[in-house]
N, C-alpha and C positions, 0 to 999 in steps of 0.2 A: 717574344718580348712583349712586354707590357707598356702602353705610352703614359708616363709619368702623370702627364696633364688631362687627359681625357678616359681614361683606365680599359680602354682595347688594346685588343693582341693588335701589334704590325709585324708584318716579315720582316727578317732578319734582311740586313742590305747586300746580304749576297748569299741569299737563296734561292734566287735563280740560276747565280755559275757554277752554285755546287751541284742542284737539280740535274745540269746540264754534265759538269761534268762526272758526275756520278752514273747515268747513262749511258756516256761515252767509255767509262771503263768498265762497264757492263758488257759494254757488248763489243771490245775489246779480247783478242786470244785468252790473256791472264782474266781477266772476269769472266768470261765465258767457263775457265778451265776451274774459277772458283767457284763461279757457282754450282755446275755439275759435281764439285768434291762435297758442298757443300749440303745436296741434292742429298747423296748419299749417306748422312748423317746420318744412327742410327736412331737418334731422339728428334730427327726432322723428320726423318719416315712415317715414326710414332704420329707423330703432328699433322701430318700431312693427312695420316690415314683414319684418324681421329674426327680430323675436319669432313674427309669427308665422306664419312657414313654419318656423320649431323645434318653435311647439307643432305641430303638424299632420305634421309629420317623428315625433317621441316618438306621440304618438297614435296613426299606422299604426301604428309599434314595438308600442307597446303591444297595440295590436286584433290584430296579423297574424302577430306569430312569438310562439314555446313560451319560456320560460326561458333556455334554453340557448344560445339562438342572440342572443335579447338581448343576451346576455352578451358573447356574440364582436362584435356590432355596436359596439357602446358603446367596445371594443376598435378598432375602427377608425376611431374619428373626429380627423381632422388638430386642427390649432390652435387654429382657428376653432370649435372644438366642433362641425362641421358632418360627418355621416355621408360617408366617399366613395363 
């Protein structure tokens, strides 16, 4: 939400008991047993597995060249945000 008078965000006045109880049925049997259904999605898979050969692509980046050449890589990645 946006405050009328001053134009910042404030939290919502009960976004803290949802936080909490959102949480709690997380880790709740039924949330527990939806997240694992959920786990198993076959476009969550996808997503999951997407992410992370990106993080693990950035991480070499990171560990393995100087500044400079970071710079030029990041320069060549297609569409996909995927390094060629």
């Amino acid at each position: 939400m946006i405050c009328p008078h001053c134009n910042k965000t404030i939290p919502h006045p009960y976004a803290e008991s949802r936080k909490r109880a959102r949480k709690k049925w997380r880790q709740s049997p039924k949330g527990k047993a939806w997240d694992k259904a959920y786990g198993q999605r076959p476009e969550v898979k996808e997503r999951r597995k997407e992410y992370n050969i990106q993080r693990i692509i950035k991480e070499s980046i990171d560990r393995d060249y100087p500044e400079q050449v970071k710079e030029e890589i990041k320069e060549t990645k297609n569409s996909w945000g995927i390094v060629k």
